[in-house]
Every structure is written in C-alpha cells, then in structure tokens.
C-alpha positions as a printed Julia matrix, in Angstrom:
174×3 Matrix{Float64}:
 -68.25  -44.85   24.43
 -67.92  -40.81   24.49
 -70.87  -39.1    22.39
 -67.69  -37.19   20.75
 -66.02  -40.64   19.46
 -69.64  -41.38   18.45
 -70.02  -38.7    16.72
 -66.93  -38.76   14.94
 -67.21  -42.49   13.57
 -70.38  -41.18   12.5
 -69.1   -38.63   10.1
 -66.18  -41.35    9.2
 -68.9   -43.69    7.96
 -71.01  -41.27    5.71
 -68.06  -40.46    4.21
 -66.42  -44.11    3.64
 -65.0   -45.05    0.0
 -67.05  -47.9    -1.6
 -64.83  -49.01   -4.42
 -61.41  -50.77   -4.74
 -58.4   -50.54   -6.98
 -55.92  -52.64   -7.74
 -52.6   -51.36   -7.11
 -50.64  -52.7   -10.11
 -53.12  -51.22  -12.91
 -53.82  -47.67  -13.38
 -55.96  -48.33  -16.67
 -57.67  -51.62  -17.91
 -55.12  -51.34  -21.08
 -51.74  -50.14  -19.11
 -50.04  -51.56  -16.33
 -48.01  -49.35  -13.59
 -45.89  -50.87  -11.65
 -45.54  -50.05   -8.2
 -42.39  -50.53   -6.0
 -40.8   -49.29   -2.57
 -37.23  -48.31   -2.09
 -35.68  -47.87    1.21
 -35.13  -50.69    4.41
 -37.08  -54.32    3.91
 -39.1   -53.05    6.88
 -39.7   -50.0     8.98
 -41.63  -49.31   11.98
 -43.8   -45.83   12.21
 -44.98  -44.21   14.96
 -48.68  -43.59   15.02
 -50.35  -40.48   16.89
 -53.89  -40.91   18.48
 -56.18  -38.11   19.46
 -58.14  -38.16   23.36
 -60.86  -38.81   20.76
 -59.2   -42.44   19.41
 -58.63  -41.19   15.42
 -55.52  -42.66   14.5
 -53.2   -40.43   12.27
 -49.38  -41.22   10.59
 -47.61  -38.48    8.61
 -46.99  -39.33    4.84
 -44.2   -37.32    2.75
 -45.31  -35.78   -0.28
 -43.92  -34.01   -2.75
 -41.69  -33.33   -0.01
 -44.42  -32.05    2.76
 -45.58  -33.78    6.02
 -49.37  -34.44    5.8
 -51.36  -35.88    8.55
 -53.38  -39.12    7.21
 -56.17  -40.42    9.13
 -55.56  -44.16    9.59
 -59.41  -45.78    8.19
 -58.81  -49.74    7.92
 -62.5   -49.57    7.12
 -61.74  -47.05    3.74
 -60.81  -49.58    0.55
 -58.81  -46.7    -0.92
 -56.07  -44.25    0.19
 -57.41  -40.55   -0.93
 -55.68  -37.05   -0.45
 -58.57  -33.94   -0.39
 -58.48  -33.01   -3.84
 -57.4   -28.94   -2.84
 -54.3   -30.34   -0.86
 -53.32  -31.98   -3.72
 -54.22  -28.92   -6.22
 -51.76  -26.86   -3.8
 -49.03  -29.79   -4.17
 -49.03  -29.55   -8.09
 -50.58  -33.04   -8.29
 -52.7   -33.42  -11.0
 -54.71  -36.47  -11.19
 -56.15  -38.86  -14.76
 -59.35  -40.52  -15.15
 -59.33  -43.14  -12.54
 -59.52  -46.3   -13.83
 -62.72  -46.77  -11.39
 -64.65  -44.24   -9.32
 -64.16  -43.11   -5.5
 -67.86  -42.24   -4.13
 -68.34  -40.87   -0.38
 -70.7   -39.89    1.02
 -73.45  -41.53    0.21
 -72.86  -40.64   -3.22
 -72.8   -36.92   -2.92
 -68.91  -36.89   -3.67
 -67.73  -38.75   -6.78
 -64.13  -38.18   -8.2
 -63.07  -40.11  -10.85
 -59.64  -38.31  -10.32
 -56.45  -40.14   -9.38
 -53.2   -39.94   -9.33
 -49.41  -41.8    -9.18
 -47.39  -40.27   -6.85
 -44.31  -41.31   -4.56
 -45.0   -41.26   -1.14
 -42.9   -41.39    1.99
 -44.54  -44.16    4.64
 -41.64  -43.87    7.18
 -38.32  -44.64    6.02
 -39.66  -46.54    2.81
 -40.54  -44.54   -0.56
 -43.62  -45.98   -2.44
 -42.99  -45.18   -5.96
 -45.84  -44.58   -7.83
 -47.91  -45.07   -5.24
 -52.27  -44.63   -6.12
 -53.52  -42.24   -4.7
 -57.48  -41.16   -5.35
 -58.49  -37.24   -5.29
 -61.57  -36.91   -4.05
 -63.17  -33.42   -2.33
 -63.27  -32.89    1.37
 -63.6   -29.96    2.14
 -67.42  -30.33    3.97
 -66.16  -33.49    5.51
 -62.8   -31.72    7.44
 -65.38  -28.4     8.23
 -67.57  -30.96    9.9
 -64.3   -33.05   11.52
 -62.71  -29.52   12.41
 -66.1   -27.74   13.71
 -66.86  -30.84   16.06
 -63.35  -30.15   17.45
 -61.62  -32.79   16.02
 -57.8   -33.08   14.77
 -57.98  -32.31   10.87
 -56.22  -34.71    8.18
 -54.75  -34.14    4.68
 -56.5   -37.43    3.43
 -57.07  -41.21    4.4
 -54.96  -44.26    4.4
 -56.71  -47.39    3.62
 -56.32  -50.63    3.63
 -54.56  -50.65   -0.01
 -51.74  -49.15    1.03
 -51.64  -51.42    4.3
 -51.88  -54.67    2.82
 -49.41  -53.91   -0.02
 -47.12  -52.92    2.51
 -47.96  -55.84    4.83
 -48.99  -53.39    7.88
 -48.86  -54.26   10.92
 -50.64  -52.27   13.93
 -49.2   -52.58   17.12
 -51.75  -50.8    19.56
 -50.16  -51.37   22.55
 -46.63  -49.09   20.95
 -49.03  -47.24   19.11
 -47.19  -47.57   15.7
 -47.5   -49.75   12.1
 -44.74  -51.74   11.02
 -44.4   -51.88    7.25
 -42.39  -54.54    5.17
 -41.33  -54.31    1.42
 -44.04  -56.03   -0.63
C-alpha cells in the first residue's frame, strides 16, 4: 500500500464519528419522518482519487458538494462552516457527533433535503460538526478536499449498493 493512502486512512480514522442516530427521530419526544421523492432507484456515479478516497456529489440547498464516501463513519456530517455559508442552521442533536478522539464534539444537527442522484431525501439528518483542521491536514497532504462525509446511515436507508468494478452506488427508495 502507498505511504500516501496510508497516510490518508490515517487521518480518516482519528477523525471517525463514534455515535449513531436513528433516522426517523430527531428528538426522544418528536418523530421526523423521513422520505425520498424521485425514481424507485437510481444509479450514481462515484469519482475516486489516484489516492483510492471515494467521493459522490450531494445537492444542497441547491449546490454540488463533494462527499467523501466513509462506510466506516456511523453518521453523514457536512463541516459545520459549509453549512454556516448554506444558511443551514442546525438544533441540539438528539445525541452527540465526537471525532477526533474527542477533540471535536458538535451536538449540532440538522434536517435538510438532499439530492443523492436523481432521488430527493426529504428531511434528510445531517450532523454539523467542525472540520476545518481535518480538510487543512487532507488538503496540505495533497489530497482531494470534501464538503462532509457520507456514512453508512444514509447508505443503508437508501439500500446502497457499491459497484467497484463501474465505480458507482446504486440507491433504491427505502
């Protein structure tokens, strides 16, 4: 394995989520429900660096951000000044994102729709959570910089589906 890929799982894992949410609850005493509008399934293309990150493009509030693809991170989490310049503004989470071995804690997050592919997650989570050391480090090492993370809560309620060898993720209405 390249000392660069090393290196960059590295920072990856000293900055991985260690909590989970459920999807259907923003609050122990209220209940959000999520849904997606658009085709019963849709297949996205996926880009991958020389380096092997993984990255897909989410929509929103009507911008194109690049999302690191972590099926180790619990959570999907936008870098709380991306979302600050989007107008999102998060509510006590219902539990609390910590990265980096506890250094980071945000107990920020926020409902927002979100554009994965053709399909429009309404009311999607999404955690806000401050990473601006973490894409400095990702950036100075020479590495593509990301908007935020997609993890494996917004894969499995979308029933993801990598395909490695077309490089893309084929999503199916929950």
């Amino acid at each position: 394995m390249k000392p660069s890929v090393i290196l960059f799982r590295l920072i990856i894992a000293a900055t991985a989520v260690t909590y989970s949410v459920n999807l259907s609850a923003s609050a122990p005493s209220e209940t959000v429900t999520v849904y997606v509008t658009g085709p019963r399934s849709s297949k996205i293309s996926l880009q991958r660096t020389k380096q092997g990150q993984i990255f897909l493009t989410l929509k929103v509030r009507g911008q194109d951000l690049d999302f690191l693809l972590d099926t180790g991170a619990p959570n999907t989490c936008i870098d709380a000044a991306i979302a600050k310049d989007l107008g999102i503004a998060g509510d006590p989470a219902s539990e609390r994102v910590i990265a980096m071995g506890g250094s980071l804690v945000a107990d920020v997050s926020a409902r927002e729709d979100i554009s994965v592919g053709e399909m429009l997650v309404h009311r999607c989570p999404i955690h806000l959570i401050e990473m601006k050391e973490m894409r400095a480090k990702i950036r100075s090492s020479g590495f593509k910089d990301f908007h935020g993370f997609v993890g494996v809560d917004l894969l499995e309620f979308l029933r993801g589906r990598l395909q490695f060898d077309e490089m893309s993720l084929v999503i199916r209405r929950p």
